[in-house]
C-alpha positions as CSV (number, residue, x, y, z in Angstrom):
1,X,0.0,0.0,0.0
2,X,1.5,3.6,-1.0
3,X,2.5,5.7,2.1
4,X,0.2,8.3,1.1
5,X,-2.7,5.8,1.5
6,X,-1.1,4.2,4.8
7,X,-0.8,8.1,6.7
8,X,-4.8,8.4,5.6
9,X,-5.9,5.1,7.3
10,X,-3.7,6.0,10.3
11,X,-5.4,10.1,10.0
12,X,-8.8,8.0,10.1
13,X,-8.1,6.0,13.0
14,X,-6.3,8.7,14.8
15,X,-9.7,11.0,14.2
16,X,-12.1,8.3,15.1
17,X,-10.4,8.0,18.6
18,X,-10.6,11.7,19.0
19,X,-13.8,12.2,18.4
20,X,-14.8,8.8,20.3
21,X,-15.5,5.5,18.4
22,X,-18.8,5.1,19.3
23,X,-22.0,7.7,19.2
24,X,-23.8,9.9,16.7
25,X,-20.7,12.2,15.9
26,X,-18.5,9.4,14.8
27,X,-21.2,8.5,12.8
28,X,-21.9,11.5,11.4
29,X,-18.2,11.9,10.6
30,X,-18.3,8.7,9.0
31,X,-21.1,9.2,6.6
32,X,-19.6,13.0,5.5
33,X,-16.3,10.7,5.0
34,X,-18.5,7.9,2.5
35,X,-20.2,10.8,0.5
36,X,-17.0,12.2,0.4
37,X,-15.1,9.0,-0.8
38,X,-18.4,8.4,-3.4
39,X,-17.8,11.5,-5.0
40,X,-14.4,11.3,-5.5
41,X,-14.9,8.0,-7.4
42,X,-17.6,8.8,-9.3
43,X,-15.9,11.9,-10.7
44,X,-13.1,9.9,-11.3
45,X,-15.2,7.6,-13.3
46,X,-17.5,9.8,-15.0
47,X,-20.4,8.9,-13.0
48,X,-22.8,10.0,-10.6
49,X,-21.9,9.4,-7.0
50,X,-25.0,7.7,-6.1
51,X,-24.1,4.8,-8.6
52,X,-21.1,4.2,-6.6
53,X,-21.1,1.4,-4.0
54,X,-18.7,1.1,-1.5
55,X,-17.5,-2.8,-0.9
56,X,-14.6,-4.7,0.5
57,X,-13.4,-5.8,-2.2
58,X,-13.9,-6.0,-6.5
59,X,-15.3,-10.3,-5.6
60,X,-17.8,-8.7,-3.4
61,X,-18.9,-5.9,-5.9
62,X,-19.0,-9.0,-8.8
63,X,-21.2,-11.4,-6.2
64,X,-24.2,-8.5,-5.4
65,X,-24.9,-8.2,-9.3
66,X,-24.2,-11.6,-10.1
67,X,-26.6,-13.0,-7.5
68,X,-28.9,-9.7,-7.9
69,X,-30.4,-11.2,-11.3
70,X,-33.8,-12.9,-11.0
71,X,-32.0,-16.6,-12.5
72,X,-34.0,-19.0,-14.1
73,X,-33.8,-22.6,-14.8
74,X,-32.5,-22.5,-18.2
75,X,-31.1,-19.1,-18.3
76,X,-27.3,-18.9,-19.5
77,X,-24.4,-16.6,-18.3
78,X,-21.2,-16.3,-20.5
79,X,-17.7,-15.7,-19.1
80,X,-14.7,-15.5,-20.3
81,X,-11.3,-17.5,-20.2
82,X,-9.8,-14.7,-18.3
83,X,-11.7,-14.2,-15.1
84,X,-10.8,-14.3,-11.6
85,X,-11.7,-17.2,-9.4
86,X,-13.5,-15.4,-7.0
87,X,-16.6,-15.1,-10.3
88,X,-15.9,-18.2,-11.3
89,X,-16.7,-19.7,-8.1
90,X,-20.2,-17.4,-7.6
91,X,-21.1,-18.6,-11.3
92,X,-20.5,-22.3,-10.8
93,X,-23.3,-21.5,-7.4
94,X,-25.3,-19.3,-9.5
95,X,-25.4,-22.4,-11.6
96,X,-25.8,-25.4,-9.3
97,X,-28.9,-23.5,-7.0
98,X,-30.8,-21.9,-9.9
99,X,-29.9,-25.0,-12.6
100,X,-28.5,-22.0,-14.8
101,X,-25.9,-23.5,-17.5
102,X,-22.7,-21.2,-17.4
103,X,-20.2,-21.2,-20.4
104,X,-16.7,-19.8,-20.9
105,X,-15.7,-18.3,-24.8
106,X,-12.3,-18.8,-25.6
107,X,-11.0,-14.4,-25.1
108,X,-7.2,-15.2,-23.2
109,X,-6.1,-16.9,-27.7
110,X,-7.1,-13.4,-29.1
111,X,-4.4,-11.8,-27.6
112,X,-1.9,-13.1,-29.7
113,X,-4.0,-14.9,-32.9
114,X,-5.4,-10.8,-34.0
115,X,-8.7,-12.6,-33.4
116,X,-12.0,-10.4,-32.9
117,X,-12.8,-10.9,-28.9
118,X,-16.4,-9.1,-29.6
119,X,-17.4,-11.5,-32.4
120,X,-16.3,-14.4,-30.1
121,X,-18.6,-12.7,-27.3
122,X,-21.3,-12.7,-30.2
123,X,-20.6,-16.5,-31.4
124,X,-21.9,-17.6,-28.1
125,X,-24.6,-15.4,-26.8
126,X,-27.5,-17.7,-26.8
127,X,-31.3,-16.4,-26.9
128,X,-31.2,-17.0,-23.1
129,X,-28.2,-15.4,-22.3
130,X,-29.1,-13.2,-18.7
131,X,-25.5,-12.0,-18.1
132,X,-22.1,-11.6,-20.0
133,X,-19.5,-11.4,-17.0
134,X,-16.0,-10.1,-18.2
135,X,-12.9,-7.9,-16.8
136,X,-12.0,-4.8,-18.7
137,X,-8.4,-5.2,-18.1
138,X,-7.7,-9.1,-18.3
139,X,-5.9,-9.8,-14.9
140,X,-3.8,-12.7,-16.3
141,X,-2.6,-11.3,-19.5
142,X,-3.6,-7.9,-19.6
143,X,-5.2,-7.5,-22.5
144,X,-7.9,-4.5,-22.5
145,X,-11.0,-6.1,-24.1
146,X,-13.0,-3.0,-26.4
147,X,-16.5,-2.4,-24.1
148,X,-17.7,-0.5,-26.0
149,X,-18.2,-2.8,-29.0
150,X,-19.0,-5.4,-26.5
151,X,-21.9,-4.2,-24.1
152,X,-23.6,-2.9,-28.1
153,X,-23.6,-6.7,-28.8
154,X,-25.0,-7.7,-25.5
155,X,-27.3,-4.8,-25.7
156,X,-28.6,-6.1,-29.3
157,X,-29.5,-9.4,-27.4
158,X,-31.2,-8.2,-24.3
159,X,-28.0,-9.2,-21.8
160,X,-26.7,-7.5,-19.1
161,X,-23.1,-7.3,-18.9
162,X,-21.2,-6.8,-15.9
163,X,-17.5,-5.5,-15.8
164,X,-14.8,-6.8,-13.4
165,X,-12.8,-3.5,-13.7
166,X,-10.4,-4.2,-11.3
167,X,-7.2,-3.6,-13.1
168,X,-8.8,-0.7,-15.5
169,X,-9.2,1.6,-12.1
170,X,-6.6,3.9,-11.9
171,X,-4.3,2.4,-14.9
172,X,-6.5,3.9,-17.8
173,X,-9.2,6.8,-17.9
174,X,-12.5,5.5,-17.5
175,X,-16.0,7.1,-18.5
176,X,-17.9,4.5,-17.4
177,X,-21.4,6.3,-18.7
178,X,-19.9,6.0,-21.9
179,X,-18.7,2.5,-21.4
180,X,-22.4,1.4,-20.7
181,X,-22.5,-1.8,-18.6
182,X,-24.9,-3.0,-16.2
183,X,-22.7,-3.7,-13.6
């Protein structure tokens, strides 16, 4: 973690003891600190600040809109090749409670065959398809996959997409209103 990041945890800490750790001022304190850290984000990402939702981590950002879809037996969600364990392991759930079939479309060979990543996405969306789960940034290779292009498929289809942007945050500019996922 950068120094810079380390003194402002330790600032935190250091105010919430002063003002006490418990009672209506910390509190207070704390929500003027969460609407402060929301807006910083969402101007960051091009955004309103009420779209931003603060979470422990990127696995527990992907598990509330995975498991927020109303899944059907028979529905499909695509993945990728490229994503992170953590979805993987909510999919194979999503799958096994709600007798949803999950499949996975080869992305990880276009990096280095030229091939066309959004007309892979497109050879296996299925009439069914609920959800099209896939990083921005591929964590393994990192490849940046064209969204754009992508959620306009998905869109054409009636999918949701959801975006694991944990590697695009902070290494390229975002505009995530342009962008246009779901998630």
């Amino acid at each position: 973690m950068p120094s810079s990041a380390m003194d402002a945890v330790i600032q935190a800490q250091d105010d919430i003891q002063r003002i006490g750790p418990f009672g209506n001022e910390v509190n207070a304190w704390l929500i003027q600190q969460t609407k402060a850290v929301r807006v910083a984000i969402a101007t960051e990402l091009n955004v309103a600040p009420e779209t931003i939702a603060l979470t422990e981590d990127v696995t527990v950002g992907c598990n509330i809109a995975m498991w927020g879809i109303d899944w059907k037996e028979g529905d499909h969600m695509l993945l990728t090749d490229c994503e992170h364990p953590g979805i993987i392991a909510t999919a194979r759930e999503i799958a096994r409670r709600f007798s949803v079939e999950v499949t996975t479309c080869p992305i990880m060979a276009t990096l280095n065959d030229e091939s066309d990543p959004v007309a892979i996405i497109a050879q296996n969306l299925r009439p069914r398809t609920r959800m099209v789960i896939l990083s921005h940034v591929l964590w393994n290779t990192g490849q940046v996959l064209p969204l754009e292009k992508i959620v306009k498929v998905c869109r054409s289809n009636n999918t949701k997409v959801m975006v694991d942007a944990a590697q695009s945050v902070g290494l390229l500019p975002l505009n995530l209103t342009e962008l246009g996922a779901d998630f």
